[in-house]
N, C-alpha and C positions, 0 to 999 in steps of 0.2 A: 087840686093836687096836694099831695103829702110837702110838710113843712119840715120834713126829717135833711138831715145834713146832705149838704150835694156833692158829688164827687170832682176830682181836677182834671184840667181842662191839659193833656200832658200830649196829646199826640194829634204830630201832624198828618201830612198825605200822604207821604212815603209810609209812614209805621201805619197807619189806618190801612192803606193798602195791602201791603206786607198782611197783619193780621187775616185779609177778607182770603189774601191769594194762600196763604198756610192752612185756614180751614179748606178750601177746596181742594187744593190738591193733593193732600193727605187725605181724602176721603175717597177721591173720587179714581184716581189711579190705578189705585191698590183694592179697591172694593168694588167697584159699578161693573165691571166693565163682564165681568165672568155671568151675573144674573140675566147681564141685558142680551149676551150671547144668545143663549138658552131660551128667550124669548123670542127674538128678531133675526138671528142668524148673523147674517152678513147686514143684513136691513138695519141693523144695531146705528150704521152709520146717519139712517134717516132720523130715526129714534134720536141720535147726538144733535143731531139739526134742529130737531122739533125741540127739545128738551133746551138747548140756549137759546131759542127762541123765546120758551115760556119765563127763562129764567130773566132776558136782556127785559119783559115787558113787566115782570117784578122787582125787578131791581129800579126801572123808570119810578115804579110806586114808592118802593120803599127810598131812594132817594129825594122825591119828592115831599114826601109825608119828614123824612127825616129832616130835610131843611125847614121846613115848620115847626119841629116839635124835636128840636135838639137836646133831648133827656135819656137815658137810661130805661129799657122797654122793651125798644124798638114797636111792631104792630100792636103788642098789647097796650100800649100808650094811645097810638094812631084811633086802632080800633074804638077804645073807650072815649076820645074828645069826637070823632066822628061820628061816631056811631051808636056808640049808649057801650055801659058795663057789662050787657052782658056780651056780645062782640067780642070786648076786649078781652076778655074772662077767657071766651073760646080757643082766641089765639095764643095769651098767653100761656094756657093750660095746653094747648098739643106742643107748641114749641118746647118747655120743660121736662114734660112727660117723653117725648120723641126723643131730644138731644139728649136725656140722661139715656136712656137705652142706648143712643148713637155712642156716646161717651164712652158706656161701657163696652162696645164694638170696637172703637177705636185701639184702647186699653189692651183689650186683647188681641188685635190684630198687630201689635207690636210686640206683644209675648209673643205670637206664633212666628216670627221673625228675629225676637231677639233673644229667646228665653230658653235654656239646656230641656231636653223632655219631662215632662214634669211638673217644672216648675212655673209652667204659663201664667198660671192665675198670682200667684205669688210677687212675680215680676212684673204685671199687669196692678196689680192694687198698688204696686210700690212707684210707677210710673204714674200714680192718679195721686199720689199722696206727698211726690215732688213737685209734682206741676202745680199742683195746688199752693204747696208752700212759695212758688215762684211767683203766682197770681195773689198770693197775701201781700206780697213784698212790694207791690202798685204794681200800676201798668203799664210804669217804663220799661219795667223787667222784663213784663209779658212781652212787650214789642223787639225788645234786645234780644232774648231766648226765641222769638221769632222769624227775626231776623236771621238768624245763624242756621237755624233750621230750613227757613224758605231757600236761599243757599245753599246750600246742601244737598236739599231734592230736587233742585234743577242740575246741578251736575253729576247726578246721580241717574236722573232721567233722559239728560245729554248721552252719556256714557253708555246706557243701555237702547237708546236709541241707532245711536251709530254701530253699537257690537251687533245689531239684527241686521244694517242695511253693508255693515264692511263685509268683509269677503267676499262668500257665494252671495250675499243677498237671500231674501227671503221668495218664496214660489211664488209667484202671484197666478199659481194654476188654479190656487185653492182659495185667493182673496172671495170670493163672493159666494163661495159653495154651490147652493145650488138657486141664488138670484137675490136681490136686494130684497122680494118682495113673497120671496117664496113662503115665509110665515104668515102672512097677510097682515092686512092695517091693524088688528089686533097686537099681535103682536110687536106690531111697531112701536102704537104708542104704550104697552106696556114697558116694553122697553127705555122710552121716553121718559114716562115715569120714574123707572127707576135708576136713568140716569140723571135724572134732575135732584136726585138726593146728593148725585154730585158737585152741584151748582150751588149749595145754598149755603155756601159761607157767607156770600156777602152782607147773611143780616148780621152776622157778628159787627161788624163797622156799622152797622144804623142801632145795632142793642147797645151802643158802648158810645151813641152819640151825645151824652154827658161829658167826656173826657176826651172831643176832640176839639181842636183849636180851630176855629171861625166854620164853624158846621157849617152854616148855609154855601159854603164852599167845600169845603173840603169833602164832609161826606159825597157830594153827588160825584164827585171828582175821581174818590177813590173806589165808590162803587163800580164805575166806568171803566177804570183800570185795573182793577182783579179781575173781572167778570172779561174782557177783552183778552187778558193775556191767558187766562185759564180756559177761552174755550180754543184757542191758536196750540193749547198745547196739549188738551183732549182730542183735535183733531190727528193732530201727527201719530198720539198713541194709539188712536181706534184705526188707522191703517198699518201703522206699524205691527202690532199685534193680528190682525185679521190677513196682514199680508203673508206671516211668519208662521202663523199656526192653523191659519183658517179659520172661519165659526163656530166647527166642532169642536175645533182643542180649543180657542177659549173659551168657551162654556163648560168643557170638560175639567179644569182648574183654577185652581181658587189663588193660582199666585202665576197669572197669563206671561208678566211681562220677564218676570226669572224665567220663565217656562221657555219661551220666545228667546231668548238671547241664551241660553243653554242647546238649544237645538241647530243653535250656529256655530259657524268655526271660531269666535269668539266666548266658548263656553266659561271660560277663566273671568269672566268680566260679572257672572251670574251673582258671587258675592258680595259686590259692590252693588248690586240694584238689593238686596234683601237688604242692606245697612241703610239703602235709600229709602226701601219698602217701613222698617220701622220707625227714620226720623221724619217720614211724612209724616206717620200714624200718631205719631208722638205730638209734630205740629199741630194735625187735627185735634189730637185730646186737650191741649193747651188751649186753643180757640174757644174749643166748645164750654170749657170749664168758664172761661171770662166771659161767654157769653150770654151762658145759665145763669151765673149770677149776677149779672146785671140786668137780667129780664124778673127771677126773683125777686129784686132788690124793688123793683118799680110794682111787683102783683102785692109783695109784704106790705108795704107803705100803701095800699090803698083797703089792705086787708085782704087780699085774694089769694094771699099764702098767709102764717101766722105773723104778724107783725113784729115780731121778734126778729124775724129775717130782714128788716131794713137799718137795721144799724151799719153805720159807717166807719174803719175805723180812724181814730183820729189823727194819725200820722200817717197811715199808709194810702187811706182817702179810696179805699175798696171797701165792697161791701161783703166783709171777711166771715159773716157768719153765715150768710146764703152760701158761700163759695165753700166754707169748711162743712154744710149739714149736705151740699149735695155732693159733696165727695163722698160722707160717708155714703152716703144713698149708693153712688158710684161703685164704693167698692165690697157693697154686700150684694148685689146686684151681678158684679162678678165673683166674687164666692161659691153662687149659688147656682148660675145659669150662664151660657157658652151664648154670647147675643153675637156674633160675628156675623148672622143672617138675618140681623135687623133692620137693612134694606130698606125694603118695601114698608115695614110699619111704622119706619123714621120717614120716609116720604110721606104716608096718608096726612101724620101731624103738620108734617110743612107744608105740603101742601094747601090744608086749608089754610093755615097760619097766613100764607101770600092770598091767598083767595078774599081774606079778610083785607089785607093790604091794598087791592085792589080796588074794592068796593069802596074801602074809605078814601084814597087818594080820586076816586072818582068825584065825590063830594065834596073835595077842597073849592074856595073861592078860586076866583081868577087869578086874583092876584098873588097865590101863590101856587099857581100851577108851572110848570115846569114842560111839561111833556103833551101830547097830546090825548083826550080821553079815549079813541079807540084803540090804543094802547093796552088802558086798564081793560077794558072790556076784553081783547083779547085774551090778556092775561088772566082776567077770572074765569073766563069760558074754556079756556086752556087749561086750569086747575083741575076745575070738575071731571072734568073728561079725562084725565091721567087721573085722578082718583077713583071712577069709574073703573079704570083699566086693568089698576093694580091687582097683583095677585089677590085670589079670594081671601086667604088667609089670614094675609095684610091686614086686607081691609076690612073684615071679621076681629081683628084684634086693635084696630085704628076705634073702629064703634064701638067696641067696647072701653076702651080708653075715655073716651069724649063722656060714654053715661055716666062713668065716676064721676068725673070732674063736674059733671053736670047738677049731681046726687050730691057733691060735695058742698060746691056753694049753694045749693035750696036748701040744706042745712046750718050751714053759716048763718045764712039769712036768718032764716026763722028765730035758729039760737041770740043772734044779736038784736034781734027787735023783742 
């Protein structure tokens, strides 16, 4: 391991929590729910089952792996002492490459919510170049600005929950259309899939396991508790929505749950979820931003990004120059290209990302296993199979991805010997 400065040890279970539960439901709410439509139908609901299924038997890993190896990483860490460099190299490189596309979705998914016509992209880089400045400022800030915002979009997601189910209430002629199963198992666990991009904040709390206080506790603790309250409240929205619009209109719309609480006697209340809609999105971008750079900060320091990027800085105790080059990455990225439909190609990199997690928490000693091994096994058997499923496109642009990165370090290599 790199001898470069280590980062502070500033956040307990509650902020660790908070952080895991703000990347998820800022992504997941507001974005999963319309693709998975479109695939699964009504069936979307099996697809939410399978999908925290896959997520509760990767989070066992990555809690596990993280109580052993409480650094700054997360799997690319995991991967590399279990498994060899180049493992680690894989996961870290799709988690990077994926969250920054994710990042720039997020970005813009709160222009399209918060921004006069026009000015989407404008107000979208200016959102990635605050939050940035907030995550230079440590990670107490990040957890306080997280704080306010998790907050926020639970009463925001109260409010629009009850504006669908007050008055008339929603039809439930249309909850199921035409069968749970009417798209077939394909489409299920495509579905699956791509609601499991919803699930996957909690590596933000095992990438950030440098800077929490008595890891071997706390992390598994707080994984447990994001991941617990976030699928209690994916569940309420996947029938709340499918009750209110059916499977056709949410797949038909890209903003379900305005959609849903507008088609009710409670239309007035629609404003108040779009202000929800982009301080989730905002949430997510904040997460993702702390948790890029702290998965850089650990690839630099071993040389698997340029080691430039593991400096630390000396007061703020972040690792403020991975955090400031992937912003800019962040916001030429949105300049150039509209990623709000990056879904599915942020799924393929996470997904193997956990499939990697899996394999190595399999290989842990006894003594510091936690959980039981057919677990992981499900868990990786679970990956593949939802990566298998994902749209073709996806996953045509997922392989393309992984041959860079692949191209990238055989060049490193060669260059440095």
């Amino acid at each position: 391991m790199s001898n470069s400065p280590a980062l502070a040890r500033r956040l307990g279970t509650f902020d660790a929590s908070l952080i895991g539960l703000g990347s998820m439901i800022g992504a997941g709410v507001f974005a999963a729910f319309t693709p998975a439509a479109a695939a699964a139908g009504s069936g979307l609901l099996i697809g939410l089952v399978v999908a925290a299924f896959v997520a509760f038997c990767n989070a066992t890993s990555s809690a596990q792996l993280a109580a052993a190896y409480p650094t700054s990483g997360g799997t690319y860490i995991y991967g590399r002492e279990r498994l060899g460099p180049w493992p680690g190299f894989l996961a870290g490189w799709g988690f990077v490459i994926g969250k920054t596309a994710s990042a720039a979705a997020m970005a813009m998914t709160f222009a399209a919510y918060a921004a006069p016509q026009g000015w989407e992209r404008a107000v979208a880089i200016a959102a990635v170049v605050v939050l940035t400045a907030v995550n230079y400022h440590g990670v107490t800030r990040t957890a306080g600005l997280t704080r306010v915002l998790v907050i926020a979009v639970l009463a925001a997601l109260s409010i629009a929950v009850a504006a669908v189910w007050g008055g008339s209430g929603p039809d439930f002629g249309s909850f199921v259309g035409e069968g749970l199963l009417a798209h077939g198992w394909y489409g299920i666990l495509q579905s699956a899939g791509l609601l499991f991009f919803a699930f996957a904040g909690y590596a933000r709390i095992a990438t950030m396991g440098e800077e929490v206080r008595e890891p071997k506790r706390t992390i598994p603790r707080a994984i447990g508790i994001a991941l617990g309250i976030t699928i209690v409240i994916y569940a309420a929205i996947a029938v709340t929505l499918l009750a209110a619009l059916g499977p056709e209109g949410v797949a038909a719309t890209p903003t379900p749950l305005a959609d849903a609480v507008s088609a009710g006697t409670w239309a007035w209340v629609a404003p108040v979820v779009r202000v929800g809609a982009a301080v989730a999105s905002l949430g997510a971008l904040l997460a993702l931003i702390a948790g890029l750079g702290r998965t850089s900060l650990a690839m630099a320091r071993e040389h698997d990004l340029p080691h430039w990027l593991s400096a630390v800085h000396p007061r703020y105790k972040v690792p403020h120059r991975a955090e400031v080059t992937l912003a800019v990455v962040i916001c030429v990225i949105i300049a150039v290209a509209d990623l709000r439909g990056a879904i599915g190609f942020s799924s393929f990199g996470v997904l193997l990302y956990y499939l990697v997690a899996n394999i190595a928490a399999y290989t842990q000693p006894s003594q510091d296993r936690r959980y039981p091994k057919f677990l992981q096994v499900a868990g990786g058997i679970a990956c593949v199979v939802l990566v298998v499923t994902l749209p073709p496109v996806s996953a045509a642009l997922g392989v393309l991805m992984f041959a860079v990165g692949i191209a990238y370090r055989v060049i490193r290599l060669r260059v440095s010997r």
